[in-house]
VOMILUM-599582 format. One record per atom (N, C-alpha, C, O): x, y negated, z. Coordinates in steps of 0.02 Angstrom, whole numbers, padded with zeros to 5 digits, always signed. Layout:
% residues N
XYZ/...
This chain:
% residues 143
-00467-03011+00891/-00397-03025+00886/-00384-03093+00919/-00434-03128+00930/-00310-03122+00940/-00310-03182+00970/-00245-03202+00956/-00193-03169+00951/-00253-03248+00952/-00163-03310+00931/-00136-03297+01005/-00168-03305+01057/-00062-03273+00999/-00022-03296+01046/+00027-03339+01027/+00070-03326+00985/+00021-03387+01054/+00061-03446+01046/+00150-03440+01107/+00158-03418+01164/+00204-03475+01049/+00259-03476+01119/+00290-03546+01083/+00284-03563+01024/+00307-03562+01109/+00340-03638+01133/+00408-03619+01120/+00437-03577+01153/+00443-03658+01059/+00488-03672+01033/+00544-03718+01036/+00528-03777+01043/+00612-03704+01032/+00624-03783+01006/+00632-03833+00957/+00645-03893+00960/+00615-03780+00897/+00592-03822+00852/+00511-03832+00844/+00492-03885+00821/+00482-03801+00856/+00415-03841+00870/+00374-03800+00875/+00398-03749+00901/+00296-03794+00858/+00259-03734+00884/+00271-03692+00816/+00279-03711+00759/+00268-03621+00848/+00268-03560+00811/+00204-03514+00844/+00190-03518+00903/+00171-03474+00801/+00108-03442+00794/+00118-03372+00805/+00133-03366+00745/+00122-03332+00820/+00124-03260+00815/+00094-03222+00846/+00092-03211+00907/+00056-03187+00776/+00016-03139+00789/+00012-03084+00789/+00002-03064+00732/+00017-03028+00842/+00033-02954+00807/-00051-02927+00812/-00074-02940+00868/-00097-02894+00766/-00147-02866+00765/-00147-02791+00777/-00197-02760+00794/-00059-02753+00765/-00072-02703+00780/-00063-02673+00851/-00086-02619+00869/-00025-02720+00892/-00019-02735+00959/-00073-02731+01003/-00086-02696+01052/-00108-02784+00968/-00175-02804+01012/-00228-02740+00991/-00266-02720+01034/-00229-02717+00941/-00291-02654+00944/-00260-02586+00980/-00292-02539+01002/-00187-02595+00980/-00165-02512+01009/-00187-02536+01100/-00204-02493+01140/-00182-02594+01115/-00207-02604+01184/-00282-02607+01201/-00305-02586+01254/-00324-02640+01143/-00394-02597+01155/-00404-02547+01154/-00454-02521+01179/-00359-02518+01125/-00376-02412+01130/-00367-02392+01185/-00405-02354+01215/-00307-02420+01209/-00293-02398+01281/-00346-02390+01319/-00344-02337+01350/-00397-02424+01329/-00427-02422+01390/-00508-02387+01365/-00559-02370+01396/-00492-02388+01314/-00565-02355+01272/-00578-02295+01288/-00554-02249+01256/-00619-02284+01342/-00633-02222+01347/-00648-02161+01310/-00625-02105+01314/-00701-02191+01264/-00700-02117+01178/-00657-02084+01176/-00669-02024+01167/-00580-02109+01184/-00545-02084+01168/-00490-02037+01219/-00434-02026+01197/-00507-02015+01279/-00485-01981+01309/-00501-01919+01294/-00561-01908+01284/-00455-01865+01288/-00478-01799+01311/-00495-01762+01383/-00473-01773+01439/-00542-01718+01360/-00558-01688+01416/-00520-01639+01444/-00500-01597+01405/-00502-01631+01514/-00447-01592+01515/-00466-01500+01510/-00424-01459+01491/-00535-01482+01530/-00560-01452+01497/-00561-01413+01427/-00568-01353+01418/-00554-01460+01385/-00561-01441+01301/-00497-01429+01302/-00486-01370+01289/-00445-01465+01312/-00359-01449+01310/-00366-01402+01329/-00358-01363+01282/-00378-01373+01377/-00346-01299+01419/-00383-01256+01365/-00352-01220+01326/-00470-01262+01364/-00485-01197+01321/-00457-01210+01243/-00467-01162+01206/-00427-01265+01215/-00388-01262+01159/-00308-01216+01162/-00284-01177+01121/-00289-01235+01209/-00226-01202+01240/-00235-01148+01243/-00192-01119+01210/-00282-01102+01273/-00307-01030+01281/-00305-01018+01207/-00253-00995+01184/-00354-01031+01169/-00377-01013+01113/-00313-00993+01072/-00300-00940+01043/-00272-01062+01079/-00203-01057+01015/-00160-01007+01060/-00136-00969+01018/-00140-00990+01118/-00118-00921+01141/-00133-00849+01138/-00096-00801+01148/-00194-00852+01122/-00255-00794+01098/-00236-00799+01022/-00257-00749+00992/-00218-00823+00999/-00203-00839+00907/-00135-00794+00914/-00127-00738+00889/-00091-00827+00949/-00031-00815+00954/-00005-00729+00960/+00034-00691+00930/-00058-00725+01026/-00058-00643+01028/-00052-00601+00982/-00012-00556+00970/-00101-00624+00955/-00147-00561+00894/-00095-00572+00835/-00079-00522+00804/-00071-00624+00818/-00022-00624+00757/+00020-00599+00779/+00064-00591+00737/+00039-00576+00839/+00118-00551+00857/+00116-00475+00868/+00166-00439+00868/+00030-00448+00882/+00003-00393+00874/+00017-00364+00824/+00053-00314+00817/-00020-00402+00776/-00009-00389+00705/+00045-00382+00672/+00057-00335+00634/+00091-00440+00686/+00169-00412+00658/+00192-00345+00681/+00231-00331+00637/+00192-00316+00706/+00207-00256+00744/+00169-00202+00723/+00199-00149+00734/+00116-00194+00697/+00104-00162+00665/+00162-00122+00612/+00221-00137+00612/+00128-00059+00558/+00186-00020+00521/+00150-00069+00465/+00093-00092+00469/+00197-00078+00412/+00189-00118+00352/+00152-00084+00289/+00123-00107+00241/+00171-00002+00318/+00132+00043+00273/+00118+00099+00310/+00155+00124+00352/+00039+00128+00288/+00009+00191+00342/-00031+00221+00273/-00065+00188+00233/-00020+00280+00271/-00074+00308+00223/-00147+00291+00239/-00180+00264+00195/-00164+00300+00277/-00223+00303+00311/-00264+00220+00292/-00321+00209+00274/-00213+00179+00305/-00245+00112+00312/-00231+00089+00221/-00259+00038+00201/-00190+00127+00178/-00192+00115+00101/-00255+00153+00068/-00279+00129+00017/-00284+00213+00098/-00333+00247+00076/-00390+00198+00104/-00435+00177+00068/-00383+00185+00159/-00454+00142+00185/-00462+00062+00124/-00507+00037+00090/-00398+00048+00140/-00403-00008+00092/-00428+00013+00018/-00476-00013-00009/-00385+00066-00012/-00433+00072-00084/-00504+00093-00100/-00538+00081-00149/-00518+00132-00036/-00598+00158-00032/-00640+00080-00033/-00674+00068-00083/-00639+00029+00019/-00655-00030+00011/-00653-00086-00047/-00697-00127-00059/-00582-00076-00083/-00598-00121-00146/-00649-00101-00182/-00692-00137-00208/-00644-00026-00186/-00689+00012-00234/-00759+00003-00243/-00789+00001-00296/-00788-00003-00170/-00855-00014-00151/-00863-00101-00143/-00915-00120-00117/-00820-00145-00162/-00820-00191-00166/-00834-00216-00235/-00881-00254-00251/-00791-00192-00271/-00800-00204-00351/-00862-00142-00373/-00909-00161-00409/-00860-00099-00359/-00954-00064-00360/-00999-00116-00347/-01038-00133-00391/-01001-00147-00282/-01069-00185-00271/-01065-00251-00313/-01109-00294-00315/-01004-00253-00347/-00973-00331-00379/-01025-00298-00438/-01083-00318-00429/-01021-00274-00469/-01048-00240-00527/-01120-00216-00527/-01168-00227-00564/-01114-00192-00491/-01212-00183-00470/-01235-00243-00464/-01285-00254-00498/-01210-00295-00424/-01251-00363-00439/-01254-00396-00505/-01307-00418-00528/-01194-00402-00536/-01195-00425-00599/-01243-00379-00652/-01264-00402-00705/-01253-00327-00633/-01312-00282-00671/-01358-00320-00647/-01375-00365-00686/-01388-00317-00592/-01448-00346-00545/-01476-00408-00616/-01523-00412-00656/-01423-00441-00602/-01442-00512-00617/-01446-00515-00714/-01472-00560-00747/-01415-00457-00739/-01438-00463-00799/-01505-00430-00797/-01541-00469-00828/-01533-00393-00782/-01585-00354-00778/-01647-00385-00775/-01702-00374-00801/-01614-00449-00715/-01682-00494-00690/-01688-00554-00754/-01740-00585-00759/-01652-00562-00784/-01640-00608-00829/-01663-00586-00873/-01703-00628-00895/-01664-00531-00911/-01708-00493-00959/-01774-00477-00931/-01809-00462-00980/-01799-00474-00895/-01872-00457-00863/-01898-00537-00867/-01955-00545-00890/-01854-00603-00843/-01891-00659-00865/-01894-00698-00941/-01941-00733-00960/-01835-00685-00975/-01864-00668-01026/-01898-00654-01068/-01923-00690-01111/-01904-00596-01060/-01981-00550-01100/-02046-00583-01056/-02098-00595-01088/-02046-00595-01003/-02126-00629-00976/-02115-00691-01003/-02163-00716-01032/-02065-00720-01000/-02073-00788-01050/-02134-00796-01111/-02179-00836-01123/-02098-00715-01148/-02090-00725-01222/-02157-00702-01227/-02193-00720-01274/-02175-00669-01188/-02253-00640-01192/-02306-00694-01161/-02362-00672-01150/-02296-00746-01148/-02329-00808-01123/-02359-00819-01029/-02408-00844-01003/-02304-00788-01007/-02339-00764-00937/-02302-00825-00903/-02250-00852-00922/-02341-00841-00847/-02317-00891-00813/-02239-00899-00767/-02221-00890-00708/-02217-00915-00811/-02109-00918-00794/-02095-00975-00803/-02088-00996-00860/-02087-01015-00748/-02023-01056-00761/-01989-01066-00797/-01946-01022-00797/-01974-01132-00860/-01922-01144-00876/-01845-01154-00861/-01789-01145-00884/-01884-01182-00802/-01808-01215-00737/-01803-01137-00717/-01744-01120-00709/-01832-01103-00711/-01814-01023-00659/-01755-01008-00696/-01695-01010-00682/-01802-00984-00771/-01779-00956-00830/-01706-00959-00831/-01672-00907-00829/-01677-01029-00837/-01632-01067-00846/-01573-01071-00807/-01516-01083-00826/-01603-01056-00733/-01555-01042-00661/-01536-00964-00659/-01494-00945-00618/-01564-00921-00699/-01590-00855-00699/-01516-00865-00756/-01461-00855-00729/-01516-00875-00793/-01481-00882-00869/-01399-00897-00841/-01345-00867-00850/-01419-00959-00803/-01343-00957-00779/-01313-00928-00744/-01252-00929-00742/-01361-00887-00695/-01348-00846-00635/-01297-00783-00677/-01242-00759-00664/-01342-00772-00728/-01304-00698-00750/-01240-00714-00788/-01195-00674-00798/-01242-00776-00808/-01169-00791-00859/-01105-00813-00812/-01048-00824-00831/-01131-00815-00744/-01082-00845-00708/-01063-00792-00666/-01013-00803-00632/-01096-00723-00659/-01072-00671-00617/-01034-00646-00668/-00979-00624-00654/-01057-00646-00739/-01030-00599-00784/-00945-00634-00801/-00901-00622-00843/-00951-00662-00767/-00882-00723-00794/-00852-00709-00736/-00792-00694-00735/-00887-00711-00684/-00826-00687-00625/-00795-00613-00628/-00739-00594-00611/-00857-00570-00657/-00835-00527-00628/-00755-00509-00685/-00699-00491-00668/-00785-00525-00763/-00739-00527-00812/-00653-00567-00753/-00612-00528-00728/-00648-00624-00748/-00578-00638-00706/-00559-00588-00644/-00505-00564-00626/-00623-00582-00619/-00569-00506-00559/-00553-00459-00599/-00497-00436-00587/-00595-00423-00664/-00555-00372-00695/-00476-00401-00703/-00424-00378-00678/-00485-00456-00745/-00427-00495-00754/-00362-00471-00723/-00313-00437-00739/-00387-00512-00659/-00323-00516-00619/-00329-00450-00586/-00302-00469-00534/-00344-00377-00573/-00344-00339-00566/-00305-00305-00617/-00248-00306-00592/-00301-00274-00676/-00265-00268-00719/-00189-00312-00713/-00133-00287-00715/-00201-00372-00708/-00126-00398-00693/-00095-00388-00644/-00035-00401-00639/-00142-00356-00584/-00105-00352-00530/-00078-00276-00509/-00049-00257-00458/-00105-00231-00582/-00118-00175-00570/-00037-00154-00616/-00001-00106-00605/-00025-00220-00680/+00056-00225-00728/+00093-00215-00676/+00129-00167-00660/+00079-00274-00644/+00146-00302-00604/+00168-00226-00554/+00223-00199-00562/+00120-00200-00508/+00135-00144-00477/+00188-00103-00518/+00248-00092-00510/+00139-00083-00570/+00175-00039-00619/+00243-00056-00651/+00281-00008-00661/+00266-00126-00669/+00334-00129-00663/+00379-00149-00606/+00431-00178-00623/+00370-00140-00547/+00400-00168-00500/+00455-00102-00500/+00433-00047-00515/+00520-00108-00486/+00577-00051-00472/+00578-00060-00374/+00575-00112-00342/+00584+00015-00348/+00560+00037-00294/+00644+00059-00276/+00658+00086-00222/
């Protein structure tokens, strides 16, 4: 930073602007140029964005075809949601019982094992959740 001094007529005065003087070291700071390169393929990119959302709006808002595909997919979504949360109780009872029978298990496993299954079983409990609520709301909506 540096004092610029100006000559008064009442006598000397001091003034300093710091934010002056660093926006003019930026200036010339090279770091901070873009490449004109990266602009253009940024430019491309956000026009390629642009497309496809405008694709997409245009689309039909409703297709049988694409409501059956969609429910076949939640389905097998919340299936495999559930098969894992089985998974993980299953494995949790198998370390368990080798625990309890003195076989070489991890406490710390045990323990990561323990939370593993209380924390799928908790998720999966809130998607029922909000599934059911989302399943009210359908059901009272007037059409």
């Amino acid at each position: 930073m540096q004092f610029n001094t100006i000559n008064t007529m009442q006598g000397f005065q001091t003034q300093f602007n710091p934010i002056q003087n660093y926006n003019n070291f930026l200036k010339g700071n090279a770091s901070l140029q873009v490449n004109n390169d990266f602009q253009n393929d940024f430019d491309r990119m956000l026009q390629n964005e642009m497309k496809a959302e405008e694709a997409a709006s245009k689309r039909p808002v409703y297709d049988a075809d694409n409501a059956a595909g969609l429910m076949n997919s939640i389905e097998r979504a919340f299936s495999n949601g559930l098969n894992d949360v089985n998974e993980k109780k299953m494995q949790l009872n198998m370390m368990q019982e080798a625990f309890a029978r003195g076989e070489d298990v991890s406490i710390h496993d045990l323990m990561i094992a323990s939370e593993k299954s209380a924390l799928s079983m908790q998720m999966a409990m809130q998607i029922r959740n909000k599934m059911i609520s989302a399943y009210t709301d359908l059901k009272n909506m007037s059409i």
